[in-house]
ZAMARGU-4260 file (C-alpha; in steps of 0.2 Angstrom, whole numbers, plus 5000, padded with zeros to 4 digits):
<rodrens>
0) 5008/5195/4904 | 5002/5180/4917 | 4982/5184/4920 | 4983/5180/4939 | 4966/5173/4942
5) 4967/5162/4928 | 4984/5156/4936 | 4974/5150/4952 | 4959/5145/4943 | 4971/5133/4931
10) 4982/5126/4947 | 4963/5125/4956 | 4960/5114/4941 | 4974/5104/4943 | 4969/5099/4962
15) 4952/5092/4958 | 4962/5083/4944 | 4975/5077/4957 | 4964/5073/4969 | 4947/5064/4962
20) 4955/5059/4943 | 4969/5044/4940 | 4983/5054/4934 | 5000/5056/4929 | 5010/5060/4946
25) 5026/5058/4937 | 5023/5073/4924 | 5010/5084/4934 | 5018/5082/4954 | 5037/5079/4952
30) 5039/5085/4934 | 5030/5103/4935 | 5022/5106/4953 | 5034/5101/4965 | 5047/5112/4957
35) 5037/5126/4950 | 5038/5145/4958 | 5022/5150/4955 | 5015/5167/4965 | 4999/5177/4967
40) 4989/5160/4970 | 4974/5162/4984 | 4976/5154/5002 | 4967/5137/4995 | 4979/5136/4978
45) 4994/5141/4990 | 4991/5128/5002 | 4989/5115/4990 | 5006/5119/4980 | 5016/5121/4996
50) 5010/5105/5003 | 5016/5097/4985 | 5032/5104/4985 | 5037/5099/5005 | 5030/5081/5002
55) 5039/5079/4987 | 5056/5087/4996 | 5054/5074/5010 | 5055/5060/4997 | 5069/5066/4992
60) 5075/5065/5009 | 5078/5084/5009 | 5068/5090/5026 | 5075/5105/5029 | 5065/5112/5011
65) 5052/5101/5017 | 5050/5112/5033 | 5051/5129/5023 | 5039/5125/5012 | 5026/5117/5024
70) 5032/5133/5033 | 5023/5142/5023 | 5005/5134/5021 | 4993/5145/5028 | 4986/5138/5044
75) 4970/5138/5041 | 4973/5129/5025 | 4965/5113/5023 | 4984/5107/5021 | 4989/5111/5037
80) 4985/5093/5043 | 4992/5085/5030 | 5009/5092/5031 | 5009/5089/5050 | 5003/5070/5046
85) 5019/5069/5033 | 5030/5076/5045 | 5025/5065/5057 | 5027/5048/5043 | 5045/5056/5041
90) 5050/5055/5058 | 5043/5036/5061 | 5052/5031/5046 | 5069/5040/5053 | 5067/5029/5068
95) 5061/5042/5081 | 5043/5032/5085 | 5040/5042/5100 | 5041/5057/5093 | 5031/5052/5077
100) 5018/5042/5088 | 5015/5057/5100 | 5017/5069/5083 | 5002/5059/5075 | 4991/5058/5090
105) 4993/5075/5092 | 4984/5077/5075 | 4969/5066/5077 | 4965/5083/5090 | 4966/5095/5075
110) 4950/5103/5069 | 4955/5105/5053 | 4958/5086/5051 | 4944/5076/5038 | 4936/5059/5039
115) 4950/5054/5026 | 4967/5060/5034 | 4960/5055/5051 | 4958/5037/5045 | 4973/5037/5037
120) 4980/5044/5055 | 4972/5029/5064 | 4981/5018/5052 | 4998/5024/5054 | 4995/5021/5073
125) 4990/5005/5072 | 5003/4999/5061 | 5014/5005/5073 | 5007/5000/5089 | 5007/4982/5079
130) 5026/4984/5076 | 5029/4989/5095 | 5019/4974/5098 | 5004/4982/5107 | 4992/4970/5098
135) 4978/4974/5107 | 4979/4993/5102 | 4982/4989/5086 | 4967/4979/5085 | 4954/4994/5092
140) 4963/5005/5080 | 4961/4996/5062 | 4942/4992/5069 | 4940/5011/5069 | 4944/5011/5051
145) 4937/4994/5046 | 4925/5002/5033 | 4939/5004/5023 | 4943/4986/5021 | 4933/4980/5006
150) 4944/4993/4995 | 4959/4989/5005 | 4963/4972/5004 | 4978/4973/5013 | 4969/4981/5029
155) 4959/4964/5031 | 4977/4957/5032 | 4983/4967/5044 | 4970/4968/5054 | 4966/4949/5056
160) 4985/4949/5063 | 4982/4960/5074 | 4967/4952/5083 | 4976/4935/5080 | 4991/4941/5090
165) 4978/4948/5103 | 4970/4930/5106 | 4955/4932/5096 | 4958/4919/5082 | 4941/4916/5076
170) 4939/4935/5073 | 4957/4934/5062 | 4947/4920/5051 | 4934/4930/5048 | 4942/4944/5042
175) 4954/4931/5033 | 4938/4924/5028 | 4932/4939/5017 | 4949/4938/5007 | 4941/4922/4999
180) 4928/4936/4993 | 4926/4935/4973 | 4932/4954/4970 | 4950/4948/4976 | 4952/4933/4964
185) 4967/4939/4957 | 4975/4946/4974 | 4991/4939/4980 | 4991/4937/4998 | 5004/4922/5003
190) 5003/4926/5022 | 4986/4924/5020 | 4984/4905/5022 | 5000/4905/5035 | 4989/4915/5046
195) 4975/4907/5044 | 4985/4890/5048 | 4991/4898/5064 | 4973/4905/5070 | 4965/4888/5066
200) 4981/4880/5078 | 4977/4889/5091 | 4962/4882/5093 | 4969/4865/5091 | 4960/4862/5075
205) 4975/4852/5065 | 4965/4846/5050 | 4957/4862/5045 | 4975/4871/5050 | 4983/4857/5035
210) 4971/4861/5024 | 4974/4880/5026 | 4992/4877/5025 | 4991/4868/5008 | 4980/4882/5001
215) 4993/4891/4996 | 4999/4880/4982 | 4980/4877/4978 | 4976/4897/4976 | 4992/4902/4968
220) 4998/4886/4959 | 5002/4896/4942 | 5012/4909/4951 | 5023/4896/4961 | 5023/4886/4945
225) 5030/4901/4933 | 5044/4903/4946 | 5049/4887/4951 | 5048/4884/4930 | 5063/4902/4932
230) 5050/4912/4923 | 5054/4931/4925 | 5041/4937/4938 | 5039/4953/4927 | 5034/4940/4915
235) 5022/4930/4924 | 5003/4935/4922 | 4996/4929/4938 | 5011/4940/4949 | 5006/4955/4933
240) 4988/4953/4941 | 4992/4953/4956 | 5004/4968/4957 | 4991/4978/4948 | 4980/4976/4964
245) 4993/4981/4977 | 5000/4999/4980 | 5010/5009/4966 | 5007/4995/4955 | 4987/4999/4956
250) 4989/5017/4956 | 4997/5016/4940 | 4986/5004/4933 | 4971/5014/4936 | 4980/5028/4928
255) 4986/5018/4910 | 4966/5010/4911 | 4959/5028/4912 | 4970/5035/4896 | 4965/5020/4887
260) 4947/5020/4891 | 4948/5040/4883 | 4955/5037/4870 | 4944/5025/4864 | 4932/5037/4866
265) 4941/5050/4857 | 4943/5036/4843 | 4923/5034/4844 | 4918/5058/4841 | 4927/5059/4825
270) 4911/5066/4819 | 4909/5075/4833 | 4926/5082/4834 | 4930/5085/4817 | 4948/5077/4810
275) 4962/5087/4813 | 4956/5089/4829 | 4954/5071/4831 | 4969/5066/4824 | 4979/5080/4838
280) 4970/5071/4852 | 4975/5053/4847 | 4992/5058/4843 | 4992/5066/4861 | 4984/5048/4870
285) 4996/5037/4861 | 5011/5048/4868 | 5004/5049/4884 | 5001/5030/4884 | 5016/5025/4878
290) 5023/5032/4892 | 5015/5028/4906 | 5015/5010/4902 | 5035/5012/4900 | 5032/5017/4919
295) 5018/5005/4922 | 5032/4991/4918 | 5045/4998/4928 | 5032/5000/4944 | 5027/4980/4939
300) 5043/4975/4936 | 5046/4980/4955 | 5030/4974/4964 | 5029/4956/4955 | 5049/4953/4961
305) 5041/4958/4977 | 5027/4950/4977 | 5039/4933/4970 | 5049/4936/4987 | 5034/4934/5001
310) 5027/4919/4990 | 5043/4909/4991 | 5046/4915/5009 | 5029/4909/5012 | 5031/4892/5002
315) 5043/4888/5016 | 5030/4894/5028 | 5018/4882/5024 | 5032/4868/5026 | 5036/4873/5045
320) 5018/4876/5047 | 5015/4855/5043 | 5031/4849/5052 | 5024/4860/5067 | 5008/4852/5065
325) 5011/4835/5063 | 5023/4838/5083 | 5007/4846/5088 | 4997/4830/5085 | 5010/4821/5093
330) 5008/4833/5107 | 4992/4830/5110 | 4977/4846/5112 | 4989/4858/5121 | 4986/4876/5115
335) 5003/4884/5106 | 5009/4900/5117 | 5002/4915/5114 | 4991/4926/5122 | 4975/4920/5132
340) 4959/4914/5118 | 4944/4925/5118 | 4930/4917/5121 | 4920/4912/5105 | 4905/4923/5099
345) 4888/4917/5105 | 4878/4920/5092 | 4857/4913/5092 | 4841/4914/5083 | 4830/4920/5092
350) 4811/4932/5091 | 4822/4947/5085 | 4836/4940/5078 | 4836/4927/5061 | 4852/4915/5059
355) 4858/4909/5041 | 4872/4898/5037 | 4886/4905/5026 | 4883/4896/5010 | 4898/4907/5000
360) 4890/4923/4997 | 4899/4939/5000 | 4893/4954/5001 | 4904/4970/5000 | 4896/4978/5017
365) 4897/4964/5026 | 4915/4960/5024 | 4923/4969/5040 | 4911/4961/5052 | 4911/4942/5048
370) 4917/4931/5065 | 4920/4912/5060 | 4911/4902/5076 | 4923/4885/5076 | 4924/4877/5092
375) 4939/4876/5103 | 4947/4859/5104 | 4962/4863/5115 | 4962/4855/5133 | 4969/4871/5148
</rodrens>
């Protein structure tokens, strides 16, 4: 017979697992909790599976489960929020955007809402306001959640576009600028020297604009080299480091690193753990490892032919980028169309205020906030 506080107590366990831990989503989400009918669980536990079970339903492309079971999330669960934030994602990717928009600024009004899903909000906004091309609102609404950044390359990214579309190119460089940061050394970012091409154009500056342009080969020479040389890109190391930084591919990462790690440290207690014991436990690790890296290498496999595809398709970037710069010299210091350029950021030394000149030091707090201050050679 089922003791039914231990029940709660062990799916309770499993949350804090779920939601501060590396784990295996596979086994523990789709293979037990988004299927599992399990009852007598208290308001928090409930919430919590029902919010599971929808969300995986919706990725199944099965809403109308999806509605039953967030249906039945209690509504002052903590959940509640979430399940309207995925429904909302669903409708966006369904092609209704007015309905998702209004659905998920509807929610940054809920009192139930954290820090974390409220961020997360504000990014789904301005990902879309950038693809209705309101750059300007998209702009205001990544620098709500610019703290984020340093963890989240890929937000520097999108958040230098959106101020590059909005006519402040020197504010795109700087966060373009924090990309060079040391902690990203094996992140693959082709776009990155494109755009930063494209903000140093606009201010007319064609040699530095080259310069960025030819980067790209410069930064990720070994990648372009493995697939030019029809090396698989599952089979390439830089594009394996790379994809282990960027979505699925780091989730999965940080999960295979995590098992790893205790298993060496279950390697290390023999004394302390006795032998059968010890011998259960890496018996246990081995299996589990064995299978997350089977999925770690499918997950690979698919982010580093992604990741293949945006470095070619900016390979031949960089070459329109050059022949456009070389017409743009023979244009003379015309400014490319676009929106009107923000006026560049006065900054001075003064009794209150000390100046220092970048000499290549980053640091981690300071990575949202840096504006590159290069003049302006275009001629209105």
């Amino acid at each position: 017979r089922r003791d039914v506080t231990l029940v709660d107590d062990a799916v309770a366990g499993l949350e804090r697992i779920l939601r501060d831990h590396p784990h295996d989503g596979e086994v523990l989400v789709r293979g037990f909790l988004a299927t599992a009918e399990i009852d007598d669980l208290g308001e928090a536990t409930r919430g919590w599976v029902r919010y599971l079970q929808g969300l995986d339903s919706l990725r199944r492309g099965q809403l109308a489960w999806a509605v039953t079971q967030f249906g039945r999330i209690p509504e002052t669960s903590d959940y509640a929020p979430r399940a309207r934030f995925a429904s909302a994602v669903a409708l966006l990717a369904h092609g209704r955007f007015a309905d998702g928009r209004a659905a998920l600024e509807a929610l940054l009004d809920d009192p139930l809402l954290t820090d974390e899903l409220r961020q997360e909000t504000q990014i789904a906004l301005a990902r879309l306001a950038m693809d209705e091309e309101r750059h300007e609102d998209a702009a205001a609404l990544y620098d709500e959640v610019k703290e984020l950044a340093p963890e989240r390359p890929e937000l520097l990214l999108e958040t230098a576009w959106a101020h590059y579309h909005s006519g402040d190119s020197r504010r795109a460089l700087g966060f373009l600028l924090a990309l060079d940061a040391p902690m990203y050394g094996d992140l693959i970012a082709p776009e990155r020297y494109l755009l930063e091409a494209f903000s140093l154009q606009r201010l007319c500056q064609f040699d530095p604009a080259r310069t960025a342009a030819v980067r790209l080969r410069a930064r990720h020479g070994d990648a372009l080299e493995d697939l030019h040389r029809g090396v698989p890109p599952a089979r390439s190391e830089a594009l394996r480091a790379a994809a282990r930084r960027r979505g699925a591919g780091r989730e999965i990462a940080r999960f295979v690193d995590r098992l790893r790690l205790e298993r060496a440290r279950v390697a290390e207690a023999g004394r302390e753990l006795g032998e059968p014991l010890q011998h259960a436990l890496l018996a246990l690790y081995d299996r589990g490892l064995a299978e997350a890296t089977r999925r770690e290498e499918a997950v690979l496999r698919e982010e580093t032919e992604a990741l293949a595809r945006e470095l070619v398709r900016a390979e031949d970037g960089v070459r329109l980028v050059l022949h456009d710069l070389g017409v743009g010299l023979l244009r003379g210091r015309q400014r490319v169309p676009g929106p009107d350029e923000v006026e560049a950021l006065v900054v001075e030394a003064g009794d209150e205020a000390v100046g220092y000149a970048f000499a290549g030091e980053f640091w981690t707090d300071e990575l949202d906030d840096l504006v590159v201050t290069i003049e302006d050679r275009c001629l209105e």
